[in-house]
C-alpha positions in Angstrom: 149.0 96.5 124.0 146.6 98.9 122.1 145.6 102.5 122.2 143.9 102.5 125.3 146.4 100.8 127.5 149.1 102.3 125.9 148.3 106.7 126.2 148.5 107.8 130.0 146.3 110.2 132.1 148.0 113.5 131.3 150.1 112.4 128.4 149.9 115.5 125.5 150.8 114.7 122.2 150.6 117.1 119.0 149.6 115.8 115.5 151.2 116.8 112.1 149.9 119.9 110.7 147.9 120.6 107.4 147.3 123.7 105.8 143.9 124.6 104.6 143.7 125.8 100.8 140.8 127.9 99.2 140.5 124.2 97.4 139.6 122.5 100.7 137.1 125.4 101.8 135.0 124.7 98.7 134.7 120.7 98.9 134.0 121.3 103.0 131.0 123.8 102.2 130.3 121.7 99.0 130.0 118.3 101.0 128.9 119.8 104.1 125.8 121.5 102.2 126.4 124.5 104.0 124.1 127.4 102.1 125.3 130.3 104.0 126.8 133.3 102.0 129.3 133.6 104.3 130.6 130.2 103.5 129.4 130.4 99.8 130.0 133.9 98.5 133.3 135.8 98.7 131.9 138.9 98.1 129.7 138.5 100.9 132.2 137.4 103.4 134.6 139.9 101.9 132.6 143.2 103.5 131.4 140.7 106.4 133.4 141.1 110.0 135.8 138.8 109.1 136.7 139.9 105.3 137.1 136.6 104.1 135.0 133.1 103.7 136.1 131.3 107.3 135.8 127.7 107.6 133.1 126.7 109.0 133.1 125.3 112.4 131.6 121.6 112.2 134.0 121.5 109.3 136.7 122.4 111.4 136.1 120.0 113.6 136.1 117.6 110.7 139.6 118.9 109.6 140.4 117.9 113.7 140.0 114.4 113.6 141.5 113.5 110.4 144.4 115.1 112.0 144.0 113.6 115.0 144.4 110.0 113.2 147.5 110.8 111.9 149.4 111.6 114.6 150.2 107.5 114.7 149.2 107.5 118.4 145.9 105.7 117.6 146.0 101.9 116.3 143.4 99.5 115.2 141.9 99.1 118.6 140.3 102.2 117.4 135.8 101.5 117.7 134.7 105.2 117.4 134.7 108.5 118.3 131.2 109.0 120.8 131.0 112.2 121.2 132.1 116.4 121.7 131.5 118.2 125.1 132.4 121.2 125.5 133.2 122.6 121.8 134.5 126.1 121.8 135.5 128.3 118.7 137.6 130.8 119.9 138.9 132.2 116.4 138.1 132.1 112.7 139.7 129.8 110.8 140.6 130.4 107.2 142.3 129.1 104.0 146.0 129.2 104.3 145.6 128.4 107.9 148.4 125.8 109.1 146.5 123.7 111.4 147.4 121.0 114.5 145.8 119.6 117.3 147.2 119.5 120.4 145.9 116.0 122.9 145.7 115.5 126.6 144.1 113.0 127.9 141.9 113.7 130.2 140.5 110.5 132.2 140.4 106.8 131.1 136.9 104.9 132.0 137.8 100.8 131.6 134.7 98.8 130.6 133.7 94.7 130.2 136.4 94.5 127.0 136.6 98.4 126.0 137.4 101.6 127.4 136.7 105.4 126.7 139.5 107.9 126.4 138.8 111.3 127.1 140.9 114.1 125.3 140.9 117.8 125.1 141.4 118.6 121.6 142.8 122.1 120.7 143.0 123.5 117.3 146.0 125.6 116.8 147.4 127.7 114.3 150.6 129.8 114.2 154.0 129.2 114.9 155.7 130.8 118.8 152.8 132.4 120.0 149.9 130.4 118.2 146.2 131.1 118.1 143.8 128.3 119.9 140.9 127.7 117.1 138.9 125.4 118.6 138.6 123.1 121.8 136.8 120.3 122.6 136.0 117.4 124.6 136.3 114.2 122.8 135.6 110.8 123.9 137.1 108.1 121.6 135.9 104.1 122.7 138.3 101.6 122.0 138.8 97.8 121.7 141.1 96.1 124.8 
């Protein structure tokens, strides 16, 4: 039984969590291309609202699905991840940040051979009371 058939409408499931370093921040901006100084100079970030270079927020959502794959809920039956609705950033995100995501899933839409999972995704960071980062609506297709 593979990925589709095996998560259930409702089920939530967290993934491991990975902390961001200063080192990561660079190669995100660097391989993103992002040309913003608030992503590419600390000393304009530094006297910007949020005193420090953030991560920015596609890349965050990049960081997401990596971690997303290694919570070992997702097999080979794995075709693609089709889409985002609803993508809010509710906080900043910066280096030294200890992120996870949490899953729901949402609603399961059988096709001829595949199906379409749809999960909220929510970024957290931030131990007993921890701060939401990001959430999204994602919609993975998958093999049955």
């Amino acid at each position: 039984m593979g990925t589709f058939d095996a998560l259930d409408l409702g089920e939530r499931f967290e993934t491991p969590s990975g902390a961001i370093t200063e080192d990561d921040l660079d190669a995100l901006v660097r391989i993103g291309g992002y040309t913003h100084p608030l992503f590419t100079d600390a000393a304009f970030a530094a006297v910007s609202r949020f005193g420090k270079r953030p991560v920015p927020g596609q890349a965050l959502l990049l960081v997401m699905g990596g971690l997303v794959e290694q919570s070992d809920r997702f097999d080979d039956t794995v075709i693609a991840l089709t889409g985002f609705d609803e993508v809010r950033f509710t906080s900043p995100c910066f280096p030294g940040d200890e992120v996870r995501v949490e899953i729901e899933v949402l609603d399961k839409e059988p096709r001829d051979g595949r199906g379409t999972l749809v999960m909220a995704w929510r970024a957290l960071t931030g131990g007993a009371e921890p701060t939401t980062l990001c959430e999204a609506r994602a919609r993975m297709l998958f093999r049955r």
